[in-house]
C-alpha positions in Angstrom: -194.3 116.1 23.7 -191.7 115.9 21.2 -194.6 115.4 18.4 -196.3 118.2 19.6 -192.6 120.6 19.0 -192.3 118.9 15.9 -196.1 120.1 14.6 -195.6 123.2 16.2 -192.4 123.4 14.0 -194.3 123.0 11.0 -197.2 125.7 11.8 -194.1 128.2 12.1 -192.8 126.9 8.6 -196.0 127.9 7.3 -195.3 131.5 6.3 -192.0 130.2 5.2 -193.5 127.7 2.6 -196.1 130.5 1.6 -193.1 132.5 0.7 -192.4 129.8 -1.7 -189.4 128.6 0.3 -188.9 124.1 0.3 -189.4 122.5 3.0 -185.9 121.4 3.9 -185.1 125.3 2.9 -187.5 126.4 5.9 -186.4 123.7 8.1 -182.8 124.9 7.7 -183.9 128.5 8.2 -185.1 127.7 11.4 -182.1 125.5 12.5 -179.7 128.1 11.8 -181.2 131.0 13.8 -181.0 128.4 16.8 -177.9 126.9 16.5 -176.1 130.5 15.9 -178.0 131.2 19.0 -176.3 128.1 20.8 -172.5 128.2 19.6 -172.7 131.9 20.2 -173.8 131.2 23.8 -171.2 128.2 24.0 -168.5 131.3 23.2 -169.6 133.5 25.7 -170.3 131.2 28.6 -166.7 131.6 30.4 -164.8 128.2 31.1 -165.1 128.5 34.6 -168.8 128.1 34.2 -169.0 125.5 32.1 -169.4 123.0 35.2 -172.5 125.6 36.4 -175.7 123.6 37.3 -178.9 125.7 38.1 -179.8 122.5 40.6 -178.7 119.4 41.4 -179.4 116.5 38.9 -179.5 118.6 36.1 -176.9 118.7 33.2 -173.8 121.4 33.8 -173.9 123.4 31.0 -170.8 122.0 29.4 -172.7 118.7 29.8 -175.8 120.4 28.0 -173.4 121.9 24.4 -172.0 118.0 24.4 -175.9 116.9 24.7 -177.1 119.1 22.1 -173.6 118.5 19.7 -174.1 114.7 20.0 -177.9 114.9 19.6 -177.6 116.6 16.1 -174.4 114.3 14.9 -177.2 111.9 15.4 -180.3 113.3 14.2 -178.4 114.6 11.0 -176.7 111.1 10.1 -179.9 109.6 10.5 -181.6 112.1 8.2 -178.7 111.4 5.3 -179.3 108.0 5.9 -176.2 107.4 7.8 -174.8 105.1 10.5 -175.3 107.2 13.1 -172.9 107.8 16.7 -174.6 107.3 20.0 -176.2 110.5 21.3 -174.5 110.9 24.0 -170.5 110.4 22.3 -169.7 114.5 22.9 -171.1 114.7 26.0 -168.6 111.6 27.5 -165.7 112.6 25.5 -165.3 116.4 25.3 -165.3 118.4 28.7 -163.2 121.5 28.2 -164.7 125.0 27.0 -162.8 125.1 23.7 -163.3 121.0 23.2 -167.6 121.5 23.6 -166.9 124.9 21.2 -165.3 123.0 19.0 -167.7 120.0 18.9 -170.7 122.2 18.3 -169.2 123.5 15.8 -168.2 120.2 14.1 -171.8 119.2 14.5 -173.3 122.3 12.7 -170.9 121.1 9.8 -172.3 118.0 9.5 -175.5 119.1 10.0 -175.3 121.8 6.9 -174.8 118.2 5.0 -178.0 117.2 6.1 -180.1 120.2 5.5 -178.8 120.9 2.1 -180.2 117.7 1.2 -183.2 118.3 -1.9 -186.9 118.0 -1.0 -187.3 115.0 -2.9 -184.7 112.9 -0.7 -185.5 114.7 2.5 -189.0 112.5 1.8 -187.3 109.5 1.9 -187.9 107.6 4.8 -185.6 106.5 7.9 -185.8 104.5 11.5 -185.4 106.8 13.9 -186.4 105.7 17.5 -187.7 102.4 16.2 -190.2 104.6 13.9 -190.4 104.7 9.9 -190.4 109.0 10.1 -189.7 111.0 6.7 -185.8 112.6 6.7 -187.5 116.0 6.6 -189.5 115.2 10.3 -185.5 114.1 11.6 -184.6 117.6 10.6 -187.1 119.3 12.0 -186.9 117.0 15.6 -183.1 118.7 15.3 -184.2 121.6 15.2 -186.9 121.4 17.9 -184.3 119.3 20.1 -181.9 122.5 19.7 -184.7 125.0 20.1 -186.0 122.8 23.3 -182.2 123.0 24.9 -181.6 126.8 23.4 -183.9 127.1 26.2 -182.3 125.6 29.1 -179.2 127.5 28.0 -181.2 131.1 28.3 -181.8 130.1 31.9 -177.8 128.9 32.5 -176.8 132.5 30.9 -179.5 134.9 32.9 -178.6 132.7 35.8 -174.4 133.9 35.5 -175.7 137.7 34.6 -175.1 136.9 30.7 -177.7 138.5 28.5 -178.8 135.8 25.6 -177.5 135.9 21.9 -181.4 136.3 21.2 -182.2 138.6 23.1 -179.2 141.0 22.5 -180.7 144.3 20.2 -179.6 143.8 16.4 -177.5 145.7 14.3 
């Protein structure tokens, strides 16, 4: 499943590349629509909700911005070729509103590291998941991962009467 993200991920890089833009420069393009999407939604989720479950054995949404921060402190060590922390670190370890805020946030920082990175070393490979995979395909698993849980937090928001960062009219 996560393959099949990943390819479709590269089919909507396509007009991006034709436009003459790298392929870590589309990659980050893509990554930064979603995770503005996600730490604006992180903001306007009120505290009190942050323990909100849609059903039972699902992540809270609290639990879901500490999935998603620790995910991409791990995808985007592993893409600089870095030790990188268990997935799951910011979900055990941060629990308050302005805590998961803040962790999102710290992610996306070291994230920028990672997809500022040049073409030619984003080609260099990596282990990830026990697979040799090319830094660029870590990014864009990121950026499918974040896209994939962007998702789930759509249906936390509607679910609390909060209209989506996305689908808000722009200015």
């Amino acid at each position: 499943m996560l393959k099949r993200a990943v390819t479709m991920l590269v089919f909507a890089a396509s007009p991006l590349l034709a436009q003459g833009s790298s392929p870590v420069a589309a990659s980050r393009m893509l990554w930064e629509d979603v995770t503005g999407y996600l730490v604006q939604s992180a903001k306007d989720m009120p505290a009190e909700k942050y323990s909100f479950k849609p059903t039972a054995g699902v992540r809270s949404f609290g639990e879901l911005i500490g999935h998603v921060a620790g995910a991409q402190n791990m995808f985007c060590a592993i893409a600089l070729g870095e030790k990188p922390p268990t997935e799951d670190a910011v979900e055990k370890a941060a629990t308050t509103k302005e805590a998961l805020v803040q962790a999102l946030q710290a992610s996306n920082e070291n994230c920028r590291r990672a997809y500022a990175q040049s073409d030619a070393d984003a080609a260099g490979t990596v282990s990830v998941f026990g697979r040799q995979q090319s830094r660029l395909y870590v990014l864009m698993m990121n950026a499918t991962h974040d896209n994939e849980h962007y998702g789930n937090v759509v249906t936390y928001l509607r679910m609390n009467g909060i209209v989506p960062p996305s689908s808000r009219p722009r200015s």
